[in-house]
C-alpha positions in Angstrom: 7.4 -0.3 -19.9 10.5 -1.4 -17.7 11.2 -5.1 -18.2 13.2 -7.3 -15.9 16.3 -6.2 -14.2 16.0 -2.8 -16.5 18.3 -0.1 -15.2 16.8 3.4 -15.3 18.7 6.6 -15.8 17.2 9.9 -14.7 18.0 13.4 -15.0 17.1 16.5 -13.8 14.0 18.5 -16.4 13.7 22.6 -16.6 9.6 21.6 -16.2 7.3 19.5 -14.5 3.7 20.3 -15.7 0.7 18.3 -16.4 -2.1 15.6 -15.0 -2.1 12.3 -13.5 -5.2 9.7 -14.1 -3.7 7.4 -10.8 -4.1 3.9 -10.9 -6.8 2.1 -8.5 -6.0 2.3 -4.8 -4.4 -0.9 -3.6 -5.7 -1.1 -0.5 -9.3 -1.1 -1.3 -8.6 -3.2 -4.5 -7.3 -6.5 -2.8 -10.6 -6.0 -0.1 -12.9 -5.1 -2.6 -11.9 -8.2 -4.7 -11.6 -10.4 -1.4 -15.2 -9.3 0.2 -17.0 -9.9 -3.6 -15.9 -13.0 -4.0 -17.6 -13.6 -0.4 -20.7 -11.9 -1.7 -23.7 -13.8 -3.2 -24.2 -11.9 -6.6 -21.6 -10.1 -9.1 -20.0 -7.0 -8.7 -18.1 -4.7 -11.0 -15.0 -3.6 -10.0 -13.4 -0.9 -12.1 -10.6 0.9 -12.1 -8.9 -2.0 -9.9 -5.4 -1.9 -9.5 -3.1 -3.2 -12.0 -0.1 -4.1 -10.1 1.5 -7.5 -9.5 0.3 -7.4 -5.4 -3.5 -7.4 -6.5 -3.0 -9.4 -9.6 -1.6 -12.6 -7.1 -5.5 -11.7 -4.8 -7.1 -12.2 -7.9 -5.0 -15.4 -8.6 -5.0 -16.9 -5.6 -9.1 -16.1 -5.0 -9.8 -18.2 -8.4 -7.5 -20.7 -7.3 -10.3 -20.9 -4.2 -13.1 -21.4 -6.9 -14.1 -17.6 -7.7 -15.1 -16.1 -10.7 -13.3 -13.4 -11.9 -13.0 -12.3 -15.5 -12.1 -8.8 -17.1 -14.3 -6.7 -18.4 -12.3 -3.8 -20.4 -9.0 -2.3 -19.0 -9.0 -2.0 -15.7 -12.4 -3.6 -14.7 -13.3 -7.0 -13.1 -16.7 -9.1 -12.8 -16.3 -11.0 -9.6 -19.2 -13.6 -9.3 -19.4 -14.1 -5.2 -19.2 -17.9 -3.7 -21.2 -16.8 -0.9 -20.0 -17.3 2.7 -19.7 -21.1 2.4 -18.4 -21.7 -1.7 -14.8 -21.5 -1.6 -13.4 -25.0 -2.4 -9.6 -25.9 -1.6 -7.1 -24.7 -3.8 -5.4 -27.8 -5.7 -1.7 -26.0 -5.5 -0.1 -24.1 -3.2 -1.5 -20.5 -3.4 1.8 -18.0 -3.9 1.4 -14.4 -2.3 4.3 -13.4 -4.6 5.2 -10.4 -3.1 2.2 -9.1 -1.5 1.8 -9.4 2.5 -1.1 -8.2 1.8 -2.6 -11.1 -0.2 -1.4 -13.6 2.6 -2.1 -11.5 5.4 -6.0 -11.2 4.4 -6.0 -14.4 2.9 -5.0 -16.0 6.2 -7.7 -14.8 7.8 -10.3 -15.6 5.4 -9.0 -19.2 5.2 -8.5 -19.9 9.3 -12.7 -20.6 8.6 -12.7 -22.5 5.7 -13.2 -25.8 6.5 -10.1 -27.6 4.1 -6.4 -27.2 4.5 -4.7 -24.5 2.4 -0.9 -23.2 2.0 0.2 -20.1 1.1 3.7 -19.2 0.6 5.2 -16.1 -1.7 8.9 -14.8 -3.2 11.6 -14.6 -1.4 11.0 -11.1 0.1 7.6 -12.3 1.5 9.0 -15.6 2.8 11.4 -13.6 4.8 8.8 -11.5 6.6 7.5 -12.7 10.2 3.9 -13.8 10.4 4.0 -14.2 14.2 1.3 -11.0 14.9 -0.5 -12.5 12.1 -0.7 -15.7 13.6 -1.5 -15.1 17.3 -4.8 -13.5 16.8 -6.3 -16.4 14.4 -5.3 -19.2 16.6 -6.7 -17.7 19.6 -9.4 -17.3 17.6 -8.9 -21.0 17.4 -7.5 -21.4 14.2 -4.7 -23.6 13.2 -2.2 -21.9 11.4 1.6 -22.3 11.4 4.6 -20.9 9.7 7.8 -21.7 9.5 10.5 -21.0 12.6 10.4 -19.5 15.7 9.5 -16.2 13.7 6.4 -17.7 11.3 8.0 -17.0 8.1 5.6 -18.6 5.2 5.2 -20.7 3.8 1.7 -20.4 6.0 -0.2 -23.7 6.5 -3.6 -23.5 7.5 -6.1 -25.9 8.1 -9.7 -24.3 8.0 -12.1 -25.0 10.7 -14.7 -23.2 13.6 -13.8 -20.2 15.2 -14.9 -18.4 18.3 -15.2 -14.5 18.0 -12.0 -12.7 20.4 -11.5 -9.0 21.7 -8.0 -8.4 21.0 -5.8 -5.4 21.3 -3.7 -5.0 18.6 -0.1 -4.4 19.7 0.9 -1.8 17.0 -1.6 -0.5 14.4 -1.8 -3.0 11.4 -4.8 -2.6 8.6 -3.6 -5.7 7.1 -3.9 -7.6 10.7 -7.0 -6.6 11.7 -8.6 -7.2 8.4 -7.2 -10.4 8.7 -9.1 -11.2 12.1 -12.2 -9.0 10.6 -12.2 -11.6 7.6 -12.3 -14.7 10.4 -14.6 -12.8 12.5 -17.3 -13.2 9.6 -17.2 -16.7 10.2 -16.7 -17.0 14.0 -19.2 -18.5 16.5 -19.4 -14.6 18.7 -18.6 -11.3 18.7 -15.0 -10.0 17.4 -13.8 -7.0 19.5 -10.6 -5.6 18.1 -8.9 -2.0 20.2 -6.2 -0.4 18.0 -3.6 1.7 19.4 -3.7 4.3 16.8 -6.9 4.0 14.0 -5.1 2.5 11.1 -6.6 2.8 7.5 -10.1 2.1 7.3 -11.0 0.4 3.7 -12.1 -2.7 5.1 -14.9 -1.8 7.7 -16.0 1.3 5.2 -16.5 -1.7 2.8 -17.9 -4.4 4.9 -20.7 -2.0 6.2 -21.7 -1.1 3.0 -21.8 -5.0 2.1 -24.4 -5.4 4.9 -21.7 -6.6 8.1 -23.2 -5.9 11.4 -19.8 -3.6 12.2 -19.6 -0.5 14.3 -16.4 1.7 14.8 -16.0 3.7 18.0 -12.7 5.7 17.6 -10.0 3.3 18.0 -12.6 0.2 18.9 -14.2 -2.1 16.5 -17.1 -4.6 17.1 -18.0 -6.9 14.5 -20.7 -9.8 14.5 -20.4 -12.8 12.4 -22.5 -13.3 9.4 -26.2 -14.2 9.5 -26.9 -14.0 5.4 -24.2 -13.2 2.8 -22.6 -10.3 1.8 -24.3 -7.9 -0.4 -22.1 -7.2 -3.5 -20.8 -4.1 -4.4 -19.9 -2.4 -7.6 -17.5 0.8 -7.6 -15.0 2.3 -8.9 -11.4 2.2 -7.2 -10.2 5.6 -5.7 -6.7 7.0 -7.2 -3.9 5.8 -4.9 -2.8 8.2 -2.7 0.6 6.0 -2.3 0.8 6.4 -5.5 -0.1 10.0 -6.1 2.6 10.8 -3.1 5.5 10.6 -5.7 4.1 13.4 -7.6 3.1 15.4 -5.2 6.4 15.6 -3.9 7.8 16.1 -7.5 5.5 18.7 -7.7 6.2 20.8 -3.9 10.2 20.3 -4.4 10.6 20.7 -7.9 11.7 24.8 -9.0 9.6 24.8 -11.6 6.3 22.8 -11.3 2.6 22.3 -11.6 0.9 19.0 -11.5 -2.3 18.2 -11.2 -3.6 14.6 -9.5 -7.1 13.6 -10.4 -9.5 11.2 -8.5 -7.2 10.7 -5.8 -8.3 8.6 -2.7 -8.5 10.9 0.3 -9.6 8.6 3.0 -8.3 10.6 6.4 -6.8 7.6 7.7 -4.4 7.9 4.7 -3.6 11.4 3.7 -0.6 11.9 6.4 1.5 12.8 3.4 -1.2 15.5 2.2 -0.9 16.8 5.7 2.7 16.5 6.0 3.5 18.4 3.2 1.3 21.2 4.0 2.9 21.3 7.9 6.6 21.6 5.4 5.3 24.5 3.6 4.2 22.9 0.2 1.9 25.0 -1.9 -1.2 22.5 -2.4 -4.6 22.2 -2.3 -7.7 19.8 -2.7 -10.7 20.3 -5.4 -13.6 19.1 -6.0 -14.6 16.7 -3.0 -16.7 13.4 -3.4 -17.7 10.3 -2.3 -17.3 6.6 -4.2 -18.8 3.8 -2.2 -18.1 5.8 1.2 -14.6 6.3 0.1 -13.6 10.4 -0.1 -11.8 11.0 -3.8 -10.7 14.8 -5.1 -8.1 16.3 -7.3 -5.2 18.0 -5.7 -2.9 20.5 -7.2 0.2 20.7 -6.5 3.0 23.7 -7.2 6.9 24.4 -6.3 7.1 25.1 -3.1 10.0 26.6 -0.4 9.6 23.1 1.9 11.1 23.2 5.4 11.6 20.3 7.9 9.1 19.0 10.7 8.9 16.2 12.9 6.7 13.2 12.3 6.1 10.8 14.7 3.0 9.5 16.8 -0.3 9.4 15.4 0.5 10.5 12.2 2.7 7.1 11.3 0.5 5.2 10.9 -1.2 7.3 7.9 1.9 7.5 6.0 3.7 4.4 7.0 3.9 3.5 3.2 5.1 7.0 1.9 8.0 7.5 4.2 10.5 6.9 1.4 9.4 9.7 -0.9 8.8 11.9 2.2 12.2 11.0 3.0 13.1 12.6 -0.3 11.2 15.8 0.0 13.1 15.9 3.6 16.0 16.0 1.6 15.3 19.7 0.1 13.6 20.8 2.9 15.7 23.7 5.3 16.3 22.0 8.2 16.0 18.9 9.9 13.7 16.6 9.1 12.6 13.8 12.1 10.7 10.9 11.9 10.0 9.1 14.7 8.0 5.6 15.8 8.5 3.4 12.4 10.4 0.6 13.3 7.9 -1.4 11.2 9.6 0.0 8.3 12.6 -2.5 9.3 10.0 -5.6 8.1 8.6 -4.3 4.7 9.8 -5.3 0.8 13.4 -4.0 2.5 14.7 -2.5 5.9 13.3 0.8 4.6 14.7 2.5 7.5 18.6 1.4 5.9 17.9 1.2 2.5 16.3 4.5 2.1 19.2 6.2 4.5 22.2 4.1 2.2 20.6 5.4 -0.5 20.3 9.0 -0.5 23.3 9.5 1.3 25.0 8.0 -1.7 23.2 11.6 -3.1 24.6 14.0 -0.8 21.9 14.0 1.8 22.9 13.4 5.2 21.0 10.7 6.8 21.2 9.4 10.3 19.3 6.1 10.9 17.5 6.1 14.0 15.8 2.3 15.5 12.8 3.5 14.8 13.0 6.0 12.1 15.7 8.6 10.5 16.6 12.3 10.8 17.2 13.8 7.4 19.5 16.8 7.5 17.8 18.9 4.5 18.8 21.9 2.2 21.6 20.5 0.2 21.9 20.1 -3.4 21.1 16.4 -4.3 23.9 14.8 -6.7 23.5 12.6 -9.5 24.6 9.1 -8.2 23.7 5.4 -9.2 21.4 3.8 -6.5 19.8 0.1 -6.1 16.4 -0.1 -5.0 16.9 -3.1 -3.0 13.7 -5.1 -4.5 11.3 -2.4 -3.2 9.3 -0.5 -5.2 8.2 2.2 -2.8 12.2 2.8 -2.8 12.6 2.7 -6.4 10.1 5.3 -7.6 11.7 7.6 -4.5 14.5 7.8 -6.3 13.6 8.7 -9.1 11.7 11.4 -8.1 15.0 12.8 -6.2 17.0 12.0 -9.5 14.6 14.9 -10.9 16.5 17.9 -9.1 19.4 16.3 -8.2 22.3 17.9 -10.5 24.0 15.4 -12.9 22.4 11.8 -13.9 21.2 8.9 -11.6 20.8 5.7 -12.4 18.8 3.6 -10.9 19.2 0.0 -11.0 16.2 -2.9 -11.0 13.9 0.2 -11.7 11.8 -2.6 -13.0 10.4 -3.5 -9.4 7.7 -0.2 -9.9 6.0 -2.5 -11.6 4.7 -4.2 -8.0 2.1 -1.2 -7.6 2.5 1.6 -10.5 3.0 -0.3 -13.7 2.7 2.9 -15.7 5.0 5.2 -13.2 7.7 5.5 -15.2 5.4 6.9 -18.9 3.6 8.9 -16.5 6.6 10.2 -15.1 8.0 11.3 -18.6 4.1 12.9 -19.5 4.8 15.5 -16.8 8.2 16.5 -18.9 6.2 16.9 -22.2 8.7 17.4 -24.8 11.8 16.9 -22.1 11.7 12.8 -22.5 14.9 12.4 -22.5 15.0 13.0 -18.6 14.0 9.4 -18.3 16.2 6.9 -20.4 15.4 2.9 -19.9 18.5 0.2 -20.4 18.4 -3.4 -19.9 
């Protein structure tokens, strides 16, 4: 496994061929450990996501006073407070680097009735909160950040809300589970309007929990609580983030075949799946199923002759998080590759927008940043080059999926950062090159 500050070098392999087990979905892992520990009753959880973003929701919910022990790799028993158990936190609770955990946290604490503070690293600290923190105090909440911009640390003293309709200015799971999670709580109905339907993990799961929600298209109605939350067992979905770095390995490689299993295929996150057939990629989806509402499949994957599109509107929104590594496959596409209406890519782990544009141009590709986007130029050949991954680990794993067919080595330094969401990306990487390991070579 990488360790800190480990520099990874990458070369290009005459094969990719095999299977991918994915880890759990991230997504549904934070909400599926957040709405259990609301429940009354335990829950199994397996297959949960092992990377550092969920680990700090499972910290920072047994900081609150929640059971939650491990039962075998990859499984946890949460044992629910009910709606009115949580108990302040004797320490600041620390996000690390998961806006996630603070961003669904926030919302969840605006009703407890004690004070609570929740900061994270210095990536997180450096991320406004101020569309966070608009919604939950006019739900009445008091909750402040630091600056005219909100930057955590978050302080938030807990009390009675009021239920809100509330148009969310750009389309944000993470803020409107946030205002879901008060709404539970809230004297009233909560009425949230998206502009776009962002991913849907949190009212799939709060239905099935027993929440008196109801989606209409881009319109949500929620109605607070009137007995606890039902628990749920299940097992996590493959992440489809994660599975996106093999699928393009597999559509832009010469000389591939991969095969994902159990992959999460929720429609209001398979904009890569989608984008990658619209480029030409040779792919398809087997064996359709349902886990706890959640669609799951295996995809296969082939080389494929890509060519560029544009991506813009609608479809943003379910991709948002796999714009670096479709970035990449841009890259060897014929053609020009646009994408268009992702200026919140300027506020993630880095300026994704800049990073990932630096970045592969220092490979040969010729990328112009747009405000809101890039246009990637493709069809060159992709040289061996030494990269940073500027602390992001969507960023890091990119590269090394371009450092696959690009000629010569690359070298990418703090690889280790992968660790945030795919501990095991870089042995499962190498298992696609079966006896070709020396493709991926690990320094420190």
């Amino acid at each position: 496994m990488a360790k800190q500050d480990t520099t990874i070098t990458v070369k290009p392999c005459p094969r990719l061929e095999g299977e991918i087990a994915l880890p759990g979905d991230k997504s549904i892992s934070h909400r599926a450990a957040i709405f259990n520990s609301l429940a009354e009753g335990k829950a199994e959880v397996r297959n949960f996501a092992p990377g550092k973003d969920c680990l700090a929701t499972v910290s920072c919910l047994k900081a609150l006073g929640v059971q939650i022990s491990r039962k075998g790799p990859g499984n946890l028993l949460i044992s629910g407070t009910g709606s009115n158990g949580l108990r302040e936190a004797s320490n600041v609770l620390d996000a690390h680097n998961s806006a996630t955990t603070m961003r669904l946290l926030s919302g969840l604490l605006s009703s407890q009735p004690f004070l609570s503070v929740v900061t994270g690293d210095a990536s997180l600290r450096s991320r406004p909160m101020g569309r966070l923190i608009k919604p939950l105090q006019s739900m009445g909440g008091e909750i402040y950040g630091r600056g005219k911009d909100s930057f955590a640390p978050l302080v938030i003293r807990g009390g009675k809300l009021r239920g809100i309709e509330f148009l969310l200015p750009l389309p944000s799971a993470q803020i409107k589970s946030a205002i879901l999670l008060a709404g539970l709580s809230a004297q009233g109905k909560t009425v949230l309007h998206q502009p776009v339907p962002s991913r849907d993990h949190s009212e799939r799961l709060l239905k099935r929990m027993g929440a008196h929600l109801e989606s209409n298209g881009a319109s949500i109605s929620l109605s607070p609580l009137t007995s606890p939350l039902s628990p749920l067992s299940l097992c996590i979905p493959g992440d489809i983030s994660s599975a996106a770095y093999f699928l393009v390995a597999g559509a832009i490689h010469p000389n591939a075949r991969v095969i994902i299993r159990n992959c999460g295929i929720n429609p209001t996150r398979t904009g890569i799946i989608d984008a990658l057939l619209a480029m030409g990629a040779r792919l398809r989806i087997e064996n359709e199923r349902l886990e706890a509402d959640e669609p799951l499949a295996d995809i296969v994957v082939e080389s494929s002759e890509l060519r560029g599109i544009e991506v813009a509107g609608d479809m943003i929104p379910r991709l948002i998080d796999e714009i670096p590594i479709l970035a990449v496959a841009g890259s060897v596409a014929k053609g020009k590759t646009v994408i268009r209406g992702a200026a919140e890519l300027r506020v993630k782990e880095s300026d994704r927008i800049a990073s990932v544009s630096q970045e592969l141009s220092k490979m040969g590709v010729e990328v112009e940043e747009l405000p809101d986007g890039m246009v990637i130029h493709g069809g060159r050949l992709l040289l061996g080059a030494e990269v940073d991954t500027h602390s992001d680990h969507r960023l890091a794993m990119s590269l090394a999926i371009a450092g696959l067919i690009a000629e010569g080595e690359t070298t990418i330094k703090h690889a280790q950062i992968a660790q945030v969401s795919y501990p095991s990306f870089w042995q499962d990487l190498l298992s696609l090159q079966a006896e070709q390991s020396n493709t991926v070579a690990f320094s420190n």
